[in-house]
C-alpha positions in Angstrom: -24.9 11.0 10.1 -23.8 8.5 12.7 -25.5 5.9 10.8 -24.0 6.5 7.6 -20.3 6.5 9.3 -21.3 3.1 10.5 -22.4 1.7 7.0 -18.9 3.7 5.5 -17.3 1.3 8.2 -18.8 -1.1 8.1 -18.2 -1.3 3.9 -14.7 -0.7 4.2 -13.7 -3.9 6.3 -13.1 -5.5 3.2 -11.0 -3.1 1.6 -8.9 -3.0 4.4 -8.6 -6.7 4.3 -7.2 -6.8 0.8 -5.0 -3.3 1.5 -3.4 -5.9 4.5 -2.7 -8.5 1.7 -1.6 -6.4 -0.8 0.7 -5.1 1.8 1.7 -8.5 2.9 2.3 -9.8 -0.9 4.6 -6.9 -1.6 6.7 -7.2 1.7 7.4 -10.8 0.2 7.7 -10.5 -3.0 10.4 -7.2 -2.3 12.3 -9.1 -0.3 12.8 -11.7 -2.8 14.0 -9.4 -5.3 16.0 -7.4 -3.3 18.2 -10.3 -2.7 18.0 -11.0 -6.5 18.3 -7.8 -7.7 21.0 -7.3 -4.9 23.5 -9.5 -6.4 22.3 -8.6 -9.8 23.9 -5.5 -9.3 26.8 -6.7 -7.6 27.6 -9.0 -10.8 27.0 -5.8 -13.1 29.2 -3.5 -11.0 32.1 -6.4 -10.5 32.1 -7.1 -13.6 32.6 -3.4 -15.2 35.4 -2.9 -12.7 36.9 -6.0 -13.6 36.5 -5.6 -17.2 38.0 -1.8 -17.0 40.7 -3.0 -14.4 41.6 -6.1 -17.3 41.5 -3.7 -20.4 38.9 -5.4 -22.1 36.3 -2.3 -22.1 37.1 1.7 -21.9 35.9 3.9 -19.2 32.7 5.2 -20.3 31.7 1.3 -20.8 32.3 0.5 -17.3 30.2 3.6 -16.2 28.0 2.2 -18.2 28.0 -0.8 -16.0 28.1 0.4 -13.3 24.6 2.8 -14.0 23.0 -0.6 -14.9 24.2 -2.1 -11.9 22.6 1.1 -9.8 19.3 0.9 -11.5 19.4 -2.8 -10.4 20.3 -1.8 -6.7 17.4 0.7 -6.3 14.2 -1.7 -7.9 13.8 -3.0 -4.4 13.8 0.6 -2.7 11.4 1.8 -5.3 9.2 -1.0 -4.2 9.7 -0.4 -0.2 8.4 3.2 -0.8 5.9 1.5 -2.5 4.6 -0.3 0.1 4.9 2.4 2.7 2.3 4.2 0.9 0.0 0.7 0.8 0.9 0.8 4.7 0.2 4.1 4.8 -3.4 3.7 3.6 -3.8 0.9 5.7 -3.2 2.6 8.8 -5.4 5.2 7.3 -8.2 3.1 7.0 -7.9 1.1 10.6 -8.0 4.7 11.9 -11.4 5.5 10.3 -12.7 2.3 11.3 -11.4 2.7 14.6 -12.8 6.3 15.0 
């Protein structure tokens, strides 16, 4: 049994290296978007209100706006929980190794 642990290990070194990239791609590209998508939704929710505040578009327009402009804000928190999970597994996997 002890043997077999150490082949398991031994086998998933390289799965943990490429959970640690996948982990460290998605830290950078999530930061990258969440300053896109960031002001994204900043344009989408200033220009509902200014659009309702003008007259140019009716109230359930500029909700409408403003639910695009949400939807854009939480892309980048989507992807942070998805890298806690990748981190998650990671740590899951240095701990079996470890063990």
């Amino acid at each position: 049994m002890v043997i077999l642990k150490l082949i398991l290990k031994i086998a998933l070194l390289p799965a943990m290296l490429a959970v640690t990239l996948l982990q460290w791609i998605g830290i950078f590209l999530n930061s990258i978007s969440g300053v896109i998508m960031g002001i994204l939704s900043f344009l989408f929710a200033m220009t509902g209100i200014a659009s309702l505040l003008f007259g140019l578009a009716s109230g359930g327009e500029c909700l409408k706006m403003l639910a695009a402009a949400f939807v854009i804000f939480l892309i980048p928190h989507i992807g942070n929980w998805l890298i806690e999970r990748i981190i998650l597994i990671r740590c899951m996997l240095g701990d079996f190794i470890r063990s």
